[in-house]
N, CA, C, O and CB atoms as a CASP TS submission, in Angstrom:
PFRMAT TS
TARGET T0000
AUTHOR 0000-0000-0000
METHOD Language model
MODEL 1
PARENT N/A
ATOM      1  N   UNK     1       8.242   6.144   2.618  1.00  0.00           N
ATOM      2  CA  UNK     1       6.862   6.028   2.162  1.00  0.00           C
ATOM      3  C   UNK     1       6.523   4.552   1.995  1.00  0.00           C
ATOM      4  O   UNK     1       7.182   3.907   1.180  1.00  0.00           O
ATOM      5  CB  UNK     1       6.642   6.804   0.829  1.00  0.00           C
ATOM      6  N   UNK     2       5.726   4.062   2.568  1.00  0.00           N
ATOM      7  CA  UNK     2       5.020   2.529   2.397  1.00  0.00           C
ATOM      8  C   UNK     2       4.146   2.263   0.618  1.00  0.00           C
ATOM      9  O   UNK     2       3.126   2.673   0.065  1.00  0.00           O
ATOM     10  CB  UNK     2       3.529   2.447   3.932  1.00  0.00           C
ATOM     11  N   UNK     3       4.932   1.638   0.389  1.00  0.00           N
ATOM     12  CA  UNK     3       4.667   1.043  -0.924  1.00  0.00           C
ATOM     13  C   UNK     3       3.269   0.509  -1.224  1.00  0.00           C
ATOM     14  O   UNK     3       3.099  -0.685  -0.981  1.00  0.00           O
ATOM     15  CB  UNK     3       5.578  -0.030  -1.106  1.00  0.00           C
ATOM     16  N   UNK     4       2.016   1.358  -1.821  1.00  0.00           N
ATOM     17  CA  UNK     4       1.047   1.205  -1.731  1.00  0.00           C
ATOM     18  C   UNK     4       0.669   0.734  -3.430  1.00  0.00           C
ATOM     19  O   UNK     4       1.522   0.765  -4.316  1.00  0.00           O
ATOM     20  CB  UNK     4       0.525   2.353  -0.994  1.00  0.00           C
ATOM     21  N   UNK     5      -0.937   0.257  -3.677  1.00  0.00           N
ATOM     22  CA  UNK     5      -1.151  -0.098  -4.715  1.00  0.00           C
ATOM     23  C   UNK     5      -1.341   1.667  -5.903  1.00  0.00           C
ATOM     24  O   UNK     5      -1.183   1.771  -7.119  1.00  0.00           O
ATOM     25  CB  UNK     5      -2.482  -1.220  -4.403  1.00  0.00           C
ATOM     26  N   UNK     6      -1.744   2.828  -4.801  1.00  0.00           N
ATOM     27  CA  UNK     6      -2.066   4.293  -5.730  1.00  0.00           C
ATOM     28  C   UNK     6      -0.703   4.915  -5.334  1.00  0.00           C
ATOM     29  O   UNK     6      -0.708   6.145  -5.349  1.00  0.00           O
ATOM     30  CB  UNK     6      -3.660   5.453  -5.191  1.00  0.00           C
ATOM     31  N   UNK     7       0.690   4.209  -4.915  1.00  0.00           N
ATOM     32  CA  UNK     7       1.523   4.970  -4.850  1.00  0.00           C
ATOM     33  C   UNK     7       3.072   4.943  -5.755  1.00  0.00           C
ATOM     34  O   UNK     7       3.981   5.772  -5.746  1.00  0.00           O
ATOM     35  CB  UNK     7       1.560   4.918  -3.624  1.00  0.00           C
ATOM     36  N   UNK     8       2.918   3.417  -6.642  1.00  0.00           N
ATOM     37  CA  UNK     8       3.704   2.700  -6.988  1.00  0.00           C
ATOM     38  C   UNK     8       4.613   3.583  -7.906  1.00  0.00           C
ATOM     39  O   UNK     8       5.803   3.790  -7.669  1.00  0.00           O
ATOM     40  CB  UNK     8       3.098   1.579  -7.473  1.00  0.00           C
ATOM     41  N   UNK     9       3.696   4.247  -9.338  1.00  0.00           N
ATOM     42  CA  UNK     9       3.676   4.853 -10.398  1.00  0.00           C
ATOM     43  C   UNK     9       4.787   6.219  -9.775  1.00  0.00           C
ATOM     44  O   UNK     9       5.791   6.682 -10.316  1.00  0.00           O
ATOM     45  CB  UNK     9       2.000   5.138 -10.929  1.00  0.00           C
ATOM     46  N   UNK    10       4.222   6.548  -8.628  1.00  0.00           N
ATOM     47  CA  UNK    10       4.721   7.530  -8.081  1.00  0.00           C
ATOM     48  C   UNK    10       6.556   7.563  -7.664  1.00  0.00           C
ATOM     49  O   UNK    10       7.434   8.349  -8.021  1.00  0.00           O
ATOM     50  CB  UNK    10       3.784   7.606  -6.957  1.00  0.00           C
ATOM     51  N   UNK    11       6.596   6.531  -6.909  1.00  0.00           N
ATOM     52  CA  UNK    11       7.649   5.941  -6.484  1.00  0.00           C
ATOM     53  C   UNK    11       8.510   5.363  -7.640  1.00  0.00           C
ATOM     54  O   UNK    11       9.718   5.488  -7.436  1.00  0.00           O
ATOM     55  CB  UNK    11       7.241   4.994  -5.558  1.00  0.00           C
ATOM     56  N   UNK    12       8.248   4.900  -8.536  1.00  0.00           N
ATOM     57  CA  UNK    12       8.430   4.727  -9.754  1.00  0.00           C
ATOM     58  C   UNK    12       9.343   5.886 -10.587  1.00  0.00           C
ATOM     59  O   UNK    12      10.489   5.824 -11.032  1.00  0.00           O
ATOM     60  CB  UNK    12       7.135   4.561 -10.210  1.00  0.00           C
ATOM     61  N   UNK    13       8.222   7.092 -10.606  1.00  0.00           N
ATOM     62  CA  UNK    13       8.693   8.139 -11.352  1.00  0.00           C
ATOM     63  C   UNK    13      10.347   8.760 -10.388  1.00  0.00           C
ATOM     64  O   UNK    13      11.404   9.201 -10.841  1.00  0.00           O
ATOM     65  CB  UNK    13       7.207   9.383 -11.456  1.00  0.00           C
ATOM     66  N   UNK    14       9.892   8.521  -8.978  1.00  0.00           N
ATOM     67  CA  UNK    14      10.694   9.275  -7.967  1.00  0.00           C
ATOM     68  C   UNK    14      12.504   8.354  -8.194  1.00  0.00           C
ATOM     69  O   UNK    14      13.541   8.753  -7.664  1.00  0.00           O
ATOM     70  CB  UNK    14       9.728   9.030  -6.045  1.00  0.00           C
ATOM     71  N   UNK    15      12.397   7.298  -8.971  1.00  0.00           N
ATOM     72  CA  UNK    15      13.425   6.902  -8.935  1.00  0.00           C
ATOM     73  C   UNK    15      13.797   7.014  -9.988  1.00  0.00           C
ATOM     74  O   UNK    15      14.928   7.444  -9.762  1.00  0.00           O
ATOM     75  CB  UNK    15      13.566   5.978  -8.499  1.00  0.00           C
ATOM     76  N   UNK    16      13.724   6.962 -10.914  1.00  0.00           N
ATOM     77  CA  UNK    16      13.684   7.326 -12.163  1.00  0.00           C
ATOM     78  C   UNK    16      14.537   9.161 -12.129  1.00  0.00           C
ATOM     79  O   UNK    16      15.718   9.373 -12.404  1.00  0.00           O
ATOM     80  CB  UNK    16      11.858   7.161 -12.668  1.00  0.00           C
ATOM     81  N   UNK    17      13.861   9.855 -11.858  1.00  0.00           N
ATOM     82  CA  UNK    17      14.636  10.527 -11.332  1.00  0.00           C
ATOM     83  C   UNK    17      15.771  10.990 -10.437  1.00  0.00           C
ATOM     84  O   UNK    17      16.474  11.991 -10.572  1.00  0.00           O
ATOM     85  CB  UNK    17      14.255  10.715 -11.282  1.00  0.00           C
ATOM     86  N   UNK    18      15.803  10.114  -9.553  1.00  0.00           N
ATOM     87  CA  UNK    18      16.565  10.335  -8.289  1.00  0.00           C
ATOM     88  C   UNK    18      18.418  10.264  -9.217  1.00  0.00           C
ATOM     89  O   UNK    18      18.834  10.179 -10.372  1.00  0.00           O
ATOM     90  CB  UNK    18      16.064   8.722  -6.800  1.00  0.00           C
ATOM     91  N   UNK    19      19.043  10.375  -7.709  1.00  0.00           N
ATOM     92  CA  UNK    19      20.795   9.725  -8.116  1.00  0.00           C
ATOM     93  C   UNK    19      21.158   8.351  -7.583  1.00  0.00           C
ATOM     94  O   UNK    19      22.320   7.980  -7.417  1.00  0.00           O
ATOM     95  CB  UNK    19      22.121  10.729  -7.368  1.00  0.00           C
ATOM     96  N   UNK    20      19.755   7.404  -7.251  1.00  0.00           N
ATOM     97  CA  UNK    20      19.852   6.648  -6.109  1.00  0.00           C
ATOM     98  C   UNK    20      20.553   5.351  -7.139  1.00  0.00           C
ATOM     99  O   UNK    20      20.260   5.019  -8.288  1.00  0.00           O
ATOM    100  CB  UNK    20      18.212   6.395  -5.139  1.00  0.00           C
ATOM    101  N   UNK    21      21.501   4.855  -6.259  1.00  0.00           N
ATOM    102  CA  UNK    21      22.599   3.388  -6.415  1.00  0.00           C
ATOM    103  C   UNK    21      21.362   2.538  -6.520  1.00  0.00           C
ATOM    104  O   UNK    21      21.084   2.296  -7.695  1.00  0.00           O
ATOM    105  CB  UNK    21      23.878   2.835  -4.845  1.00  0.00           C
ATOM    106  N   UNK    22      20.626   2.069  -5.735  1.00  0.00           N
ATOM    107  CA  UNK    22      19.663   1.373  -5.460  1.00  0.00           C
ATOM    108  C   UNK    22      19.256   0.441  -6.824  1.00  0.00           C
ATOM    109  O   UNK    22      19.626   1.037  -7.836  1.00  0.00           O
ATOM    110  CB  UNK    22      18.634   2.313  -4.923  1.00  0.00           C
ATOM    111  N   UNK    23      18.844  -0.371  -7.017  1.00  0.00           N
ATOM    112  CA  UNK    23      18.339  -0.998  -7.761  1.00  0.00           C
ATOM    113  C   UNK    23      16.586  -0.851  -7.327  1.00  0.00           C
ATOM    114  O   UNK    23      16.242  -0.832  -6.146  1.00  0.00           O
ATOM    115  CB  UNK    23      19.095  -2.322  -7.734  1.00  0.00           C
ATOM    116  N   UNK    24      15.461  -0.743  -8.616  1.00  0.00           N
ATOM    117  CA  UNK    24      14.409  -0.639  -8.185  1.00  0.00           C
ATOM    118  C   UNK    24      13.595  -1.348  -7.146  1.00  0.00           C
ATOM    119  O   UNK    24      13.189  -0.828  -6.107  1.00  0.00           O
ATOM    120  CB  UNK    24      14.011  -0.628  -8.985  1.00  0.00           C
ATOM    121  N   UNK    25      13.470  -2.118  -7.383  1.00  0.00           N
ATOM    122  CA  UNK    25      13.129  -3.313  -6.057  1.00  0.00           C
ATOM    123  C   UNK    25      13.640  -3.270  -4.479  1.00  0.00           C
ATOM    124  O   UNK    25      13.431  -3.841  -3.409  1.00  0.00           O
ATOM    125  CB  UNK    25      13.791  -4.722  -6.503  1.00  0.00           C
ATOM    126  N   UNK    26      14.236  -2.491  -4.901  1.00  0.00           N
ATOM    127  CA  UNK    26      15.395  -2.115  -2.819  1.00  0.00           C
ATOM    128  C   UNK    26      14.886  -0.955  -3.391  1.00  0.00           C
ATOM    129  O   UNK    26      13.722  -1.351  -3.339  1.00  0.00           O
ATOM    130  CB  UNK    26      17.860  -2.299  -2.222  1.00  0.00           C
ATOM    131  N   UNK    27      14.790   0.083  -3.864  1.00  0.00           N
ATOM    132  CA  UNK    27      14.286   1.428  -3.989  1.00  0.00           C
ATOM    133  C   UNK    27      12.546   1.615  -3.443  1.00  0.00           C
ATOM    134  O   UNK    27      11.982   2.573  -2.915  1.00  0.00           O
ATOM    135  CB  UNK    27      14.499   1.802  -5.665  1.00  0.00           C
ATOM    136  N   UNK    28      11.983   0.093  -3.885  1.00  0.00           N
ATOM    137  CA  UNK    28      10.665   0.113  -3.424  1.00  0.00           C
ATOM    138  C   UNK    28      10.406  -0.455  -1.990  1.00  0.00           C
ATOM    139  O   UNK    28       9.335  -0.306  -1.401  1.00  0.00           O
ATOM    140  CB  UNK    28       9.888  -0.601  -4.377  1.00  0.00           C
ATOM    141  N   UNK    29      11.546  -1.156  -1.460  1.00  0.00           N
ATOM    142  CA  UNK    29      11.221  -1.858  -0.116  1.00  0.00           C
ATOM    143  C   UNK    29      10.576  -3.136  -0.912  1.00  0.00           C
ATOM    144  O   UNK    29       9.527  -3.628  -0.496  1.00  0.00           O
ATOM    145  CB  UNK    29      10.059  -0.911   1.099  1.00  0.00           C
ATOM    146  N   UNK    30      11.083  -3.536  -1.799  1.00  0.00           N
ATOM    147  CA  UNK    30      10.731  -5.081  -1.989  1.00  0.00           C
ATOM    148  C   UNK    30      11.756  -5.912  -1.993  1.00  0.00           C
ATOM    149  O   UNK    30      12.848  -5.435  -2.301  1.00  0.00           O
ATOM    150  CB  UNK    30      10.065  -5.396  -3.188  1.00  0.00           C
ATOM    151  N   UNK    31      11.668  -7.314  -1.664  1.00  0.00           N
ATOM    152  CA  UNK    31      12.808  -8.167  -1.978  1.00  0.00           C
ATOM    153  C   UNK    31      12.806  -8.615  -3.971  1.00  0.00           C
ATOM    154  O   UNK    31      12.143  -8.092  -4.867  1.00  0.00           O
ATOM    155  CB  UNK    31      12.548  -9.732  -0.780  1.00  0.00           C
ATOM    156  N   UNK    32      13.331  -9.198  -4.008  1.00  0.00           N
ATOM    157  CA  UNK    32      13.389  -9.243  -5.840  1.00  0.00           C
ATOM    158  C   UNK    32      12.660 -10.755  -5.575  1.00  0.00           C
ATOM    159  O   UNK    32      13.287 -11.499  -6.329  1.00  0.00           O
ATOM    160  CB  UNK    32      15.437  -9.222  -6.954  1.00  0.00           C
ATOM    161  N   UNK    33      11.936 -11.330  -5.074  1.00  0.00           N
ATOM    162  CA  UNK    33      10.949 -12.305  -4.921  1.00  0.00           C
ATOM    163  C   UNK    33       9.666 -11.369  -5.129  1.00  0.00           C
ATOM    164  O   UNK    33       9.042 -11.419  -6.190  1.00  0.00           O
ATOM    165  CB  UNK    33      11.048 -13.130  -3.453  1.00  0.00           C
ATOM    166  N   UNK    34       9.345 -10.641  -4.241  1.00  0.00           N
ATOM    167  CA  UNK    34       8.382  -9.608  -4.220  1.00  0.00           C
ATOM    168  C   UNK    34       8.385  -8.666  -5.329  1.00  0.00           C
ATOM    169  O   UNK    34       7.289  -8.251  -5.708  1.00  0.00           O
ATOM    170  CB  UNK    34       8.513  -8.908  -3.080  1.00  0.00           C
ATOM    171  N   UNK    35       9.326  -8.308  -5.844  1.00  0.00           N
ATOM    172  CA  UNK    35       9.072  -7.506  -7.089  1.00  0.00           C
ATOM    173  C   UNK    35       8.809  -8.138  -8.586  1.00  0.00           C
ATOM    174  O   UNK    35       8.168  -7.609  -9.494  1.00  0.00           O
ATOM    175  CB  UNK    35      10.228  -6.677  -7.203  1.00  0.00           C
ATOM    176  N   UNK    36       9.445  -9.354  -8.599  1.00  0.00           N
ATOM    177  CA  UNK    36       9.292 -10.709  -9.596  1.00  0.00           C
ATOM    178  C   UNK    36       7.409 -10.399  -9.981  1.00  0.00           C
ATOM    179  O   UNK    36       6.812  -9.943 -10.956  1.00  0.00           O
ATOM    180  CB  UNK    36       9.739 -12.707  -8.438  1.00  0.00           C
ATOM    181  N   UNK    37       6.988 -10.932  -8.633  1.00  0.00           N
ATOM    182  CA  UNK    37       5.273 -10.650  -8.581  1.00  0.00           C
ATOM    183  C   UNK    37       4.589  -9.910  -8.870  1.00  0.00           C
ATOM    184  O   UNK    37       3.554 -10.029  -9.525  1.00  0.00           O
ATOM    185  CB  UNK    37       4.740 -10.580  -7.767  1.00  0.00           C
ATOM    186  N   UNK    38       5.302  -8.551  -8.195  1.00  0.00           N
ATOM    187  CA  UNK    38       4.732  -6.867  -8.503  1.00  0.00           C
ATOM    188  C   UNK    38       4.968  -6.915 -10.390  1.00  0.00           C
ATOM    189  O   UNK    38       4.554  -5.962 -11.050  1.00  0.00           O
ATOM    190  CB  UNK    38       6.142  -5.217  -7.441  1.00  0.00           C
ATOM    191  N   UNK    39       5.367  -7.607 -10.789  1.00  0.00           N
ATOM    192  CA  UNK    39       6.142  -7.080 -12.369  1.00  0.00           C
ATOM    193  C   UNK    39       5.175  -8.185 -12.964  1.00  0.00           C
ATOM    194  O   UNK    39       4.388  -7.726 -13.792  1.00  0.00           O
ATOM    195  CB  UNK    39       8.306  -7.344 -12.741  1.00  0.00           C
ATOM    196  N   UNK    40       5.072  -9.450 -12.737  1.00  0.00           N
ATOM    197  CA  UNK    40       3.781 -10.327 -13.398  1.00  0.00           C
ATOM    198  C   UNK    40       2.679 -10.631 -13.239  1.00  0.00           C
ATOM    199  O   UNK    40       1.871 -11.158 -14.004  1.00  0.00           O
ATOM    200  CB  UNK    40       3.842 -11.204 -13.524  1.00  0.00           C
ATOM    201  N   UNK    41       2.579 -10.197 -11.890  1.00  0.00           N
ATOM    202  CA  UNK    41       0.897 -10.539 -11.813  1.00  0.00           C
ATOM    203  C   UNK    41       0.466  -8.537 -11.532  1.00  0.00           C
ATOM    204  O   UNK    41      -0.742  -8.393 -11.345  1.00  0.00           O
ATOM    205  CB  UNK    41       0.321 -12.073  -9.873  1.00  0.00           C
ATOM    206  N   UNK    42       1.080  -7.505 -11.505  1.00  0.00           N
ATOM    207  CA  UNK    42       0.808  -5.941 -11.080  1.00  0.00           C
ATOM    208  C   UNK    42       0.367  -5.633  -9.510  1.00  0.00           C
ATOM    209  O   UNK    42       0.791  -5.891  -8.383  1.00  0.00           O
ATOM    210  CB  UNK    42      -0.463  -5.359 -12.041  1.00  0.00           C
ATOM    211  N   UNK    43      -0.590  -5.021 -10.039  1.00  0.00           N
ATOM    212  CA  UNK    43      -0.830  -4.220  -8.235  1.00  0.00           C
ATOM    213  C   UNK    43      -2.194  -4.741  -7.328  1.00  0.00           C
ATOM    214  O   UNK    43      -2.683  -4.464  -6.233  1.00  0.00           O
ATOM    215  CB  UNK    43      -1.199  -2.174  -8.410  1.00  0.00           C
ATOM    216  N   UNK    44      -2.547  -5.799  -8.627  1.00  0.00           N
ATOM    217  CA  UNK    44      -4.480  -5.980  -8.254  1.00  0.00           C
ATOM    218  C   UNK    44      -4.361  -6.997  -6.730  1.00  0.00           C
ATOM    219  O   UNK    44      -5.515  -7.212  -6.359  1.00  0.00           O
ATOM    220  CB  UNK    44      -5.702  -7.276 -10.023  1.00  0.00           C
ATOM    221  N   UNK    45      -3.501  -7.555  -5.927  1.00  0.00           N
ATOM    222  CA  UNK    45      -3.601  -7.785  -4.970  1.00  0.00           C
ATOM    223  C   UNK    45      -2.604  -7.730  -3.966  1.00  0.00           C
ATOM    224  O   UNK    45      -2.497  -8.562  -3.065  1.00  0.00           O
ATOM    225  CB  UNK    45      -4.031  -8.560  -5.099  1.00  0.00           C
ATOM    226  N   UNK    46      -1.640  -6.425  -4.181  1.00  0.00           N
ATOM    227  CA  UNK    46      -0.363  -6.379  -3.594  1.00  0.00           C
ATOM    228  C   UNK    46      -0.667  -6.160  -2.662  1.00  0.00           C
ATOM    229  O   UNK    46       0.204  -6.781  -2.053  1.00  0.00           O
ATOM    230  CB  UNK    46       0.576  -5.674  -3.936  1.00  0.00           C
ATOM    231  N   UNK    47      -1.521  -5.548  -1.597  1.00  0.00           N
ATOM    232  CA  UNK    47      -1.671  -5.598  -0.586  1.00  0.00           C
ATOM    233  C   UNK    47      -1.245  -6.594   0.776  1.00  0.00           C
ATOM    234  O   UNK    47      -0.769  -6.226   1.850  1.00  0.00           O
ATOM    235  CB  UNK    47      -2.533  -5.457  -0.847  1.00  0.00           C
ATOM    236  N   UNK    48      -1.560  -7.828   0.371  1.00  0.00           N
ATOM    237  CA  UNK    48      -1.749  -8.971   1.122  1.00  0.00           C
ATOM    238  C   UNK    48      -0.740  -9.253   0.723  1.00  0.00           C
ATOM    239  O   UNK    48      -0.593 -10.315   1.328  1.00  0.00           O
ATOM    240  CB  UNK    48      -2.792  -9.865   1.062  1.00  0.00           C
ATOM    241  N   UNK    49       0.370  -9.105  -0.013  1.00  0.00           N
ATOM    242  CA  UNK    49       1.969  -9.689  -0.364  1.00  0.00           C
ATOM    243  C   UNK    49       3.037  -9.030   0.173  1.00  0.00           C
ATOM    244  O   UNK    49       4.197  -9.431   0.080  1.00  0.00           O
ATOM    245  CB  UNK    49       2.347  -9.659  -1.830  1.00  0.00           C
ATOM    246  N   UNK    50       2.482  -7.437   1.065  1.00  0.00           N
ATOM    247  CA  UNK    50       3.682  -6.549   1.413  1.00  0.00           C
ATOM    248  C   UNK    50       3.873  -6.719   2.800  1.00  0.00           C
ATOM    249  O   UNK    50       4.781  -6.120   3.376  1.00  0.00           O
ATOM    250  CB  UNK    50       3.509  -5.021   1.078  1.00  0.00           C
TER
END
């Protein structure tokens, strides 16, 4: 699933649940540069950063 700004919460919950090794940020298809951002500035212009 492509990591959208109405899908995050979702993907979110889905790991949270899961059994996944993953760390969240590789769970979302972000690098931990990219998730740094997603976590301080949120979702209001993630678009143009993915």
């Amino acid at each position: 699933m492509k990591l959208t700004k109405e899908n995050i919460d979702q993907l979110v919950d889905e790991w949270h649940k899961s059994d996944s090794n993953l760390k969240l940020h590789q769970y979302l298809g972000l690098t931990w540069e990219q998730y740094k951002i997603l976590v301080m500035e949120g979702t209001k212009d993630i678009k143009w950063r993915l």
